[in-house]
N, C-alpha and C positions, 0 to 999 in steps of 0.2 A: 313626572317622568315614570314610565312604565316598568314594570319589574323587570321586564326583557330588553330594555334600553339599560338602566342599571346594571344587568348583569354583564352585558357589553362592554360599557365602560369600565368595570370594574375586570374583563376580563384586557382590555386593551392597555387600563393603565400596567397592569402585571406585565404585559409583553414589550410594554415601554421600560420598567424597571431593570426587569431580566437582560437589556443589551448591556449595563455596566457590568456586568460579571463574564469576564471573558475568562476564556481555557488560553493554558498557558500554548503555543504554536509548536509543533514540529519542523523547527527550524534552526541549524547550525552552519556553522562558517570555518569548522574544523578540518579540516585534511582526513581523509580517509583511507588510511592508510589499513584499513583492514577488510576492506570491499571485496564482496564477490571477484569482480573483474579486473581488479590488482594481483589476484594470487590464482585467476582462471582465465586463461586467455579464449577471447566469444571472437567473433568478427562482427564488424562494426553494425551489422543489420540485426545481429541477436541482441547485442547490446543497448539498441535503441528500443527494440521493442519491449525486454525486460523494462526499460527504463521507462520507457512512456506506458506501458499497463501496469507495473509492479509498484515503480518507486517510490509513489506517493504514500503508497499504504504499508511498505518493507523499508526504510530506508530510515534514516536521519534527516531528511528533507524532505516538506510537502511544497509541491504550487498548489497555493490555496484559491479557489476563483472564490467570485464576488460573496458569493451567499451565505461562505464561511463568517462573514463579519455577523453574522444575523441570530442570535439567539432563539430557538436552543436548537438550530440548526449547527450550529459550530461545537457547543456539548457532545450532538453525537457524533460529529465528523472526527473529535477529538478522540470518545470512548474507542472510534472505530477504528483508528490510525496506532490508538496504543495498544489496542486487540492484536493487529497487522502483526506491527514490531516485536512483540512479545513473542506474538508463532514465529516467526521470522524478519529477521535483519539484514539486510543483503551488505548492506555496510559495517555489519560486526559479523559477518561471515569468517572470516578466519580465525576468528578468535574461539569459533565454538570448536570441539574436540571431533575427532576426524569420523566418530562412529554420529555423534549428531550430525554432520555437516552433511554424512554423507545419507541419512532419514532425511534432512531437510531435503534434500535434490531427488530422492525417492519421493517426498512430498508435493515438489515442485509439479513436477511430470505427473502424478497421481492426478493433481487437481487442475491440470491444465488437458491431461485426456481429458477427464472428465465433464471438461467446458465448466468446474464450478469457480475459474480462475480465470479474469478477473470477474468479480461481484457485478453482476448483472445491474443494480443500484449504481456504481461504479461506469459502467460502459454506457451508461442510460443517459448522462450527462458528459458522458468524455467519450464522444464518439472515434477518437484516435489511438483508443486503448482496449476496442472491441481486436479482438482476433482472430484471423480468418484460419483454416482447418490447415494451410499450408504454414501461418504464421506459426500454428502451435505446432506443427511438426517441426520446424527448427529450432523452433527452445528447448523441444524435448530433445529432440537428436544432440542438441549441446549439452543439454543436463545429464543425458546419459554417455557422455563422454565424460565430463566433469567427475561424474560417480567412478567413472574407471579411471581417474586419477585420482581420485581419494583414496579409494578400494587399494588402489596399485601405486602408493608413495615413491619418489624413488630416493 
């Protein structure tokens, strides 16, 4: 056997190994009773498209497709999903305090002018979570309503 056949193998059994080590999922069965869209009322077309470009990577829940099952594809899907959450939570939205909630929604609109929301990576395989320059004008038009109900509690 050739050294370059060996190394092969030896790099194939590793990628064989590495599938029993799985990331624990982004997945709950919770009620959410702290979401965004519990305590901000959207109309149903903002709320879908938040939902289908955001909430995989914001939320307490992913639809995970196939390739997540696949080491060490699912590692980074995982690092990337807790990255998400951490910057923001659309479903622990209420619970943040009114001056973060309302940087988060300044953040929202930031990175959705700016087209760096959703992740390019992200649209590249979820072609239904690409958005078009009208779709981001009505999330922002929402989020900057939302902010003037933070801003302006009653």
């Amino acid at each position: 056997m050739s050294k370059t056949q060996k190394i092969l193998l030896l790099l194939f059994a590793i990628f064989i190994c590495i599938q029993f080590f799985h990331s624990k999922e982004n997945l709950s069965a919770q009620a959410v009773p702290n979401d965004l869209f519990v305590h901000y009322k959207a109309p149903d077309s903002v709320k879908q498209l938040v939902k289908t470009a955001c909430y995989d990577c914001h939320s307490n829940n992913t639809t995970y497709p196939w390739y997540s099952r696949v080491q060490p594809v699912a590692w980074w899907l995982s690092d990337h999903i807790t990255d998400g959450k951490r910057k923001l939570n659309f479903n622990e939205f209420s619970t943040y305090e009114l001056k973060k909630a309302d940087h988060k929604m300044e953040e929202v609109i930031e990175v959705l002018e700016k087209e760096e929301m959703p992740l390019k990576s992200y649209t590249l395989i979820h072609a239904n979570a690409r958005l078009s320059d009208a779709k981001r004008k009505s999330i922002t038009t929402w989020a900057k309503q939302v902010r003037t109900q933070i801003q302006n509690p009653l």
